[in-house]
C-alpha positions as CSV (number, residue, x, y, z in Angstrom):
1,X,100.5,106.0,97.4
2,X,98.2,108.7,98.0
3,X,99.9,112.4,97.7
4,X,102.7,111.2,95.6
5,X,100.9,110.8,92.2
6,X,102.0,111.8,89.3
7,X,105.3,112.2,90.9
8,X,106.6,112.9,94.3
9,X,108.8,116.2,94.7
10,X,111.0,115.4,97.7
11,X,113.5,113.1,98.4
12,X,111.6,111.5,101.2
13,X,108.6,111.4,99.1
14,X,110.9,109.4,97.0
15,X,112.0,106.8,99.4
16,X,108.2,106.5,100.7
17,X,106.7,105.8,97.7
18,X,109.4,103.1,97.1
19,X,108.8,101.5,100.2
20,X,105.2,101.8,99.3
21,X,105.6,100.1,96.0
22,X,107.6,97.4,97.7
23,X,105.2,96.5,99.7
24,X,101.9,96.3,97.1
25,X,104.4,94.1,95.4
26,X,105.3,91.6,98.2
27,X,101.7,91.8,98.8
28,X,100.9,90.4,95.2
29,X,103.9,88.4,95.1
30,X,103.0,86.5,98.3
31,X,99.3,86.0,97.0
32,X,99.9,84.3,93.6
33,X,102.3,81.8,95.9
34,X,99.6,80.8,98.1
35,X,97.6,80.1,94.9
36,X,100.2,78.2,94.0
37,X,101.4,80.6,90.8
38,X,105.0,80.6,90.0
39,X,106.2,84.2,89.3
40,X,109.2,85.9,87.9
41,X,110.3,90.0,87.6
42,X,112.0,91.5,84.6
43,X,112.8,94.7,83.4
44,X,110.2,95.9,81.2
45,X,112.0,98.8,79.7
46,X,115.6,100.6,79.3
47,X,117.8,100.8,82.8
48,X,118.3,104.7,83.4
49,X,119.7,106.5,86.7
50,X,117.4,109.1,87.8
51,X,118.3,113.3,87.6
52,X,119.0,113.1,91.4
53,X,121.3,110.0,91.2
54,X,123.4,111.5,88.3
55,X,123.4,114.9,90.3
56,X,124.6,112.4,93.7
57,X,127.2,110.6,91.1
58,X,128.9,114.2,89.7
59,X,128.8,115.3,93.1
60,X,131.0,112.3,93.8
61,X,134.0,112.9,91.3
62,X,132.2,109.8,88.8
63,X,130.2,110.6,85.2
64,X,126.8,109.0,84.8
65,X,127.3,108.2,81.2
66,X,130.5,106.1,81.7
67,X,128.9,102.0,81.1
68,X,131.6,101.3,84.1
69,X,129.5,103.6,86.6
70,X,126.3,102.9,85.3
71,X,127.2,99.0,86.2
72,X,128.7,100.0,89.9
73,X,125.3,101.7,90.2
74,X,123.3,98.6,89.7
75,X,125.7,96.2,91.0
76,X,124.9,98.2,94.6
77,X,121.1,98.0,94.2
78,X,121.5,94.0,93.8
């Protein structure tokens, strides 16, 4: 994750350092298995949409505050 600390600045930094992320976390997830752990992911904090979602959703004819949007855009990432 090198170079994209504090934040990335480009789209494609973006998707790297998820992909990154992803993978540190398979990583740890498939550890504590072989160990024998039993693990579990929650959210930790409030669900937001990023700026350059909500910029992606306006563009799109739909408003980022509406609850039924904010469901279709975590109903997709399922």
């Amino acid at each position: 994750m090198r170079g994209k600390a504090p934040l990335p600045t480009t789209v494609e930094d973006c998707a790297e350092l998820f992909w990154l992320h992803g993978g540190d976390v398979a990583g740890t997830f498939a550890f504590a298995r072989r160990l024998g752990i039993k693990t579990c992911v929650s959210t930790q904090g409030p669900l937001s949409i990023p700026p350059l979602v909500q910029e992606r959703l306006r563009a799109a004819g739909k408003n980022p505050a509406d609850p039924a949007v904010v469901q279709e855009v975590y109903e997709e990432c399922s």
